[in-house]
C-alpha positions in Angstrom: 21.9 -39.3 -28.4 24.7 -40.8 -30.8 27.8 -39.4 -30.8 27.5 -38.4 -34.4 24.4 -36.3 -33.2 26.5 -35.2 -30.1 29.6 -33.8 -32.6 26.8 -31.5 -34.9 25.4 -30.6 -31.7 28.8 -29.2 -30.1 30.4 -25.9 -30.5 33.6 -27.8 -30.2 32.7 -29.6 -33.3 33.6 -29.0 -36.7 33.8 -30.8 -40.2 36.3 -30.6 -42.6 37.6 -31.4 -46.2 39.7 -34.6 -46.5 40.7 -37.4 -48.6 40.9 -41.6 -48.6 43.0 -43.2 -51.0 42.6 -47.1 -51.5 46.0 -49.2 -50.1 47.2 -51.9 -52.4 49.4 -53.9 -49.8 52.9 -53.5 -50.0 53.2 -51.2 -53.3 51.3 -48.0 -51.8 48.5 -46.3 -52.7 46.3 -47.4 -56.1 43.4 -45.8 -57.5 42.3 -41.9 -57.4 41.5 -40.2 -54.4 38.1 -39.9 -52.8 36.6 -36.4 -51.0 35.6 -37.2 -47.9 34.6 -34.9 -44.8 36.6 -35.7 -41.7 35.1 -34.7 -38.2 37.4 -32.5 -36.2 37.2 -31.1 -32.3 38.0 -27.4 -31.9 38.6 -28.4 -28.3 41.9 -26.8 -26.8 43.9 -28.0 -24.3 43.5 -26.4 -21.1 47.2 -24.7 -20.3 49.7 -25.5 -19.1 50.1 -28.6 -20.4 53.3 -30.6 -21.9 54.2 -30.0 -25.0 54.7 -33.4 -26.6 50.8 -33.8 -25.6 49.7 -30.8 -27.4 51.7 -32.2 -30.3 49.8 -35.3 -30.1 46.3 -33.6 -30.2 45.4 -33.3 -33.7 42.0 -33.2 -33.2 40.4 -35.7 -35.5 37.7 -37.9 -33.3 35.8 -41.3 -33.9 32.2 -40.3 -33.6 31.3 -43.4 -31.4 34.4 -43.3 -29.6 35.0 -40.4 -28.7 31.7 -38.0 -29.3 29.6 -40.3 -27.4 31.2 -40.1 -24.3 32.5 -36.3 -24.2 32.6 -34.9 -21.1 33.9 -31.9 -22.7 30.7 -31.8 -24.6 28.8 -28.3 -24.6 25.8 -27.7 -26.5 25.5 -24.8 -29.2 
């Protein structure tokens, strides 16, 4: 199973609403912005844990990198 298949099959997984903007170097951003949908874990943290790591957890994964070998992974 791929780890795209993996996230949709998860109830940790979600998708949200997100954008992508083209970078033109040094000068910023050019162009309009683009929808996208941007793949989130609803996984917590277990407690206690230190707060400059639950800082770091924003919860956007990589489908192959991360998805695909979850062991946090539990099927709807």
């Amino acid at each position: 199973m791929t780890g795209e298949e993996r996230h949709e099959r998860c109830r940790h997984g979600d998708l949200t609403p997100g954008w992508e903007q083209e970078l033109d170097g040094f000068r910023g951003f050019k162009g309009p912005e683009k929808p996208i949908v941007v793949p989130l874990c609803r996984w917590s943290l277990p407690e206690p844990h230190p707060p400059a790591v639950g800082r770091a957890w924003g919860g956007l994964i990589d489908f192959d990198r991360d998805c695909a070998v979850c062991k946090a992974y539990d099927p709807l």
